[in-house]
C-alpha positions in Angstrom: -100.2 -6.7 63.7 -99.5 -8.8 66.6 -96.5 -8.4 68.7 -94.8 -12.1 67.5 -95.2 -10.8 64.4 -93.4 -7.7 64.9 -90.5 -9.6 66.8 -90.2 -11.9 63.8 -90.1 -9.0 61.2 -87.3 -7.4 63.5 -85.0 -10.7 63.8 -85.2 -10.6 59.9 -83.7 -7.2 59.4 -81.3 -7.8 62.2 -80.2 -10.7 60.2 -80.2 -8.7 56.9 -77.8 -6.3 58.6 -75.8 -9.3 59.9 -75.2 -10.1 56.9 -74.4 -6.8 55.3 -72.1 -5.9 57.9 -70.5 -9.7 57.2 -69.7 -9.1 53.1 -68.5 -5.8 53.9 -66.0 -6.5 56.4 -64.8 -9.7 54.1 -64.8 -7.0 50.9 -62.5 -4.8 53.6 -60.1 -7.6 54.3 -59.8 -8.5 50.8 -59.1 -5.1 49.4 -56.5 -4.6 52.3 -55.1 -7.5 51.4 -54.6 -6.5 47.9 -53.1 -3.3 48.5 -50.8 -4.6 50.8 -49.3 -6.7 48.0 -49.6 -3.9 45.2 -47.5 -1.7 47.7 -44.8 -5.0 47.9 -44.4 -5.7 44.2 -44.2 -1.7 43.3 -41.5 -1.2 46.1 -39.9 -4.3 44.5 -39.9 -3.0 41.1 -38.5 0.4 41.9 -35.5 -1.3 44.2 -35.1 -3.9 40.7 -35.3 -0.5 38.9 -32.5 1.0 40.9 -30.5 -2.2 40.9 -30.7 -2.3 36.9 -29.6 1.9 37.1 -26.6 1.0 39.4 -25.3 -1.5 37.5 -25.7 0.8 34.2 -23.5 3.5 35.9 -20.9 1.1 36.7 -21.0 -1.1 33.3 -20.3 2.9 31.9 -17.9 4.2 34.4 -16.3 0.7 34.2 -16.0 0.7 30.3 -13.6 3.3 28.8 -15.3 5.5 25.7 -13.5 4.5 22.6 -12.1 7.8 20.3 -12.3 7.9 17.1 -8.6 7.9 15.6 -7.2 11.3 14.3 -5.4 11.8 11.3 -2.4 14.2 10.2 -0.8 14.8 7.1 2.7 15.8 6.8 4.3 17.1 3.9 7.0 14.7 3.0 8.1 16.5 -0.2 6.7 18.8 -3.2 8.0 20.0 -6.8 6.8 22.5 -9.2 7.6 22.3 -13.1 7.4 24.9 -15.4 4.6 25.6 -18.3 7.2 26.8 -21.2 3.6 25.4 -23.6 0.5 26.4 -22.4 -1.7 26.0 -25.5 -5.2 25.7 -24.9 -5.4 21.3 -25.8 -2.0 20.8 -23.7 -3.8 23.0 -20.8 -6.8 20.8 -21.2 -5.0 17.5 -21.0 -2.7 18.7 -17.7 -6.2 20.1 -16.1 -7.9 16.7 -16.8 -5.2 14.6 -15.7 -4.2 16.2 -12.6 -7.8 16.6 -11.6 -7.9 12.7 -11.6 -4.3 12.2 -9.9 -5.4 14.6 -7.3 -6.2 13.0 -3.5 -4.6 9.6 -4.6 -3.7 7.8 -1.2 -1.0 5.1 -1.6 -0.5 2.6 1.3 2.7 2.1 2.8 4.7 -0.4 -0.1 2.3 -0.1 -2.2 3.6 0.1 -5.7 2.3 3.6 -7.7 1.6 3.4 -11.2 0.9 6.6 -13.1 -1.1 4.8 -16.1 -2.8 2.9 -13.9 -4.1 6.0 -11.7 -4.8 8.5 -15.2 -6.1 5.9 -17.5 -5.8 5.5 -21.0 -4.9 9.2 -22.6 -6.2 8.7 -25.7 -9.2 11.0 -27.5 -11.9 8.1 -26.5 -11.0 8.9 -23.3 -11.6 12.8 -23.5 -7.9 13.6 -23.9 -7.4 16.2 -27.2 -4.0 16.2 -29.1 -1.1 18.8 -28.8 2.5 19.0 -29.4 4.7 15.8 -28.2 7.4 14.3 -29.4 7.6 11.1 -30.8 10.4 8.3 -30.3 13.0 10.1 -32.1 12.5 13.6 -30.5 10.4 15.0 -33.4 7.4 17.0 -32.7 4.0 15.8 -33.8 0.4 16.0 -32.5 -0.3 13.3 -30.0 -3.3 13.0 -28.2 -2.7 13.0 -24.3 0.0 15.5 -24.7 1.2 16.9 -21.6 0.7 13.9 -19.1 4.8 13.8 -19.4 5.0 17.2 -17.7 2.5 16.1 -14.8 4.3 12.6 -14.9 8.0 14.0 -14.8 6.8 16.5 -12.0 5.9 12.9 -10.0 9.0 11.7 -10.6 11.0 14.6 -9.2 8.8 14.3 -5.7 9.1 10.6 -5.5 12.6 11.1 -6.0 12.9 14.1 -2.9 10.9 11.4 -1.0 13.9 8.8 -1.5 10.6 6.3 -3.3 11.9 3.2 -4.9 11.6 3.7 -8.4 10.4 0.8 -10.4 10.3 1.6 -13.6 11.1 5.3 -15.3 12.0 5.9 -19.4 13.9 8.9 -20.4 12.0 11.2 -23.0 13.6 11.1 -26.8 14.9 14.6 -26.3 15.3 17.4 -23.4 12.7 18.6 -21.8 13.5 21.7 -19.8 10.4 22.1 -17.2 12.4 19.4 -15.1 16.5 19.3 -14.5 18.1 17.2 -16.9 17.8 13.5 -16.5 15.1 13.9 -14.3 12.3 13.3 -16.3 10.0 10.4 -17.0 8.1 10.1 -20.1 4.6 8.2 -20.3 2.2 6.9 -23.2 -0.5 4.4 -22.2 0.4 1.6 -21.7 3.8 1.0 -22.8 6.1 3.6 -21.0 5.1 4.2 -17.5 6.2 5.8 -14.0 6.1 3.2 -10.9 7.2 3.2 -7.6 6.8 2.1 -4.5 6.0 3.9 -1.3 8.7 2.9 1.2 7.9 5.2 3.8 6.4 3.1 6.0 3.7 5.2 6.2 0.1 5.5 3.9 0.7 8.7 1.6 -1.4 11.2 -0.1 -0.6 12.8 -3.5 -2.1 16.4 -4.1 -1.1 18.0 -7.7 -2.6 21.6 -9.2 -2.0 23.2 -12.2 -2.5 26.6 -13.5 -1.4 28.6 -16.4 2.2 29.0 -15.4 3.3 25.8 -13.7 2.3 22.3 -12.9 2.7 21.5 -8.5 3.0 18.0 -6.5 3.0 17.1 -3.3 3.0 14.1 -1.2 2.0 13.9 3.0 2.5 11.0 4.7 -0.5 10.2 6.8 -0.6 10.0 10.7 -2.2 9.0 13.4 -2.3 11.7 15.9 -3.8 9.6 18.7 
């Protein structure tokens, strides 16, 4: 091989490596270029990260934290009636009946009604008969018998409360479980007890029994906060 040849040969690499040297530093450049920008939009997001942190803190220290409202109940008054008859129906009718009174809430004037809270006291209704008296004070088997007791005992702590009555009947004969003229006879869904809560204040009602005595309470409802 001649020396031209061997000259030509050598400007063709030399050119080959031009060339290579050429795309790499462009590929250099380029990628430089792109991280340059991928470092500007990551420090961007991170400050619009903090920015959108900041302005959480202050939205939360800016915004007071709502409580939730507390409640307290305050006896208001409570009576307790005597069980001179606690046969084992009458026992059964007071147990059912005060089970259902029992936790009422009545809103400030809101008018009570004692039929309307027990229901119908009738043996469809799961009620079983006992002694009662009938409209001229004589003693028969009624079904229901015993809601008078729980009813009178209601009337008594509505009365220590200084409720409004509304409507109240008078049994046909004394009853001694409450102090004369103090009691209030019922008998779905003629007679009943009514009155209205004149507190100004949302009331519970609470009533137990047990073998000896029949107990109701009412607490008027607060908010503490």
């Amino acid at each position: 091989m001649d020396k031209e040849t061997n000259n030509n040969i050598f400007e063709k690499i030399l050119s080959v490596i031009g060339i290579l040297i050429l795309v790499i530093l462009i590929l250099y450049v380029i990628y430089k270029v792109i991280l340059s920008k991928n470092i500007f939009n990551t420090d961007e997001t991170i400050s619009t990260d903090n920015t959108i942190l900041e302005n959480e803190v202050n939205d939360s220290s800016s915004t007071p934290i709502e409580k939730e409202p507390v409640f307290v109940e305050t006896e208001l008054a409570s009576f307790t009636s005597t069980l001179y008859d606690n046969s084992e129906n009458r026992m059964f009718n007071i147990q059912k009946a005060t089970e259902i009174l029992n936790n009422t809430t009545l809103k400030a004037g809101e008018e009570f009604s004692f039929n309307n809270t027990v229901g119908p006291m009738g043996e469809e209704n799961g009620y079983k008969k006992a002694n009662g008296f009938d409209s001229n004070g004589k003693i028969i088997q009624i079904a229901g018998a015993g809601m008078c007791q729980i009813s009178s005992t209601v009337y008594n702590v509505a009365l220590l409360s200084n409720m409004q009555i509304t409507e109240r009947h008078p049994h046909s004969r004394r009853v001694y479980y409450v102090p004369q003229d103090k009691d209030a006879t019922v008998y779905y869904p003629d007679l009943d007890l009514k009155f209205i809560n004149t507190t100004g204040y949302d009331i519970k009602i609470y009533s137990s029994t047990d073998n000896y005595s029949v107990t109701v309470t009412f607490k008027k409802i607060e908010q503490s906060n």
